[in-house]
C-alpha angles and dihedrals in degrees: 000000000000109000083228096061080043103057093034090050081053098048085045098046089053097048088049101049105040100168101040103278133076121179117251089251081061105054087049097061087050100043077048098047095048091041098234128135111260092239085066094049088052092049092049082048099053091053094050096049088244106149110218101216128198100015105177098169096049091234088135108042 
């Protein structure tokens, strides 16, 4: 992954859970609109605190 998707994903991740959670719809569009696998979003997630809420696919558990 390019430094730059990753900083951007965790710019991206901060502004959209403000206070700690994001709802799994959520994750994905970002995941989408940077162009990174889910897996590496939840990851990102995990390491910032950021709970990921309502996953009904199961990408980000």
């Amino acid at each position: 992954m390019l430094i730059e998707n990753r900083e951007k994903m965790i710019l991206a991740l901060r502004e959209a859970a403000p206070q700690g959670r994001i709802s799994c719809e959520e994750a994905r569009a970002l995941a989408e609109n940077i162009n990174l696998p889910y897996e590496l979003v939840g990851e990102a997630a995990d390491e910032l605190g950021i709970k990921i809420q309502a996953c009904q696919l199961g990408c980000f558990e």
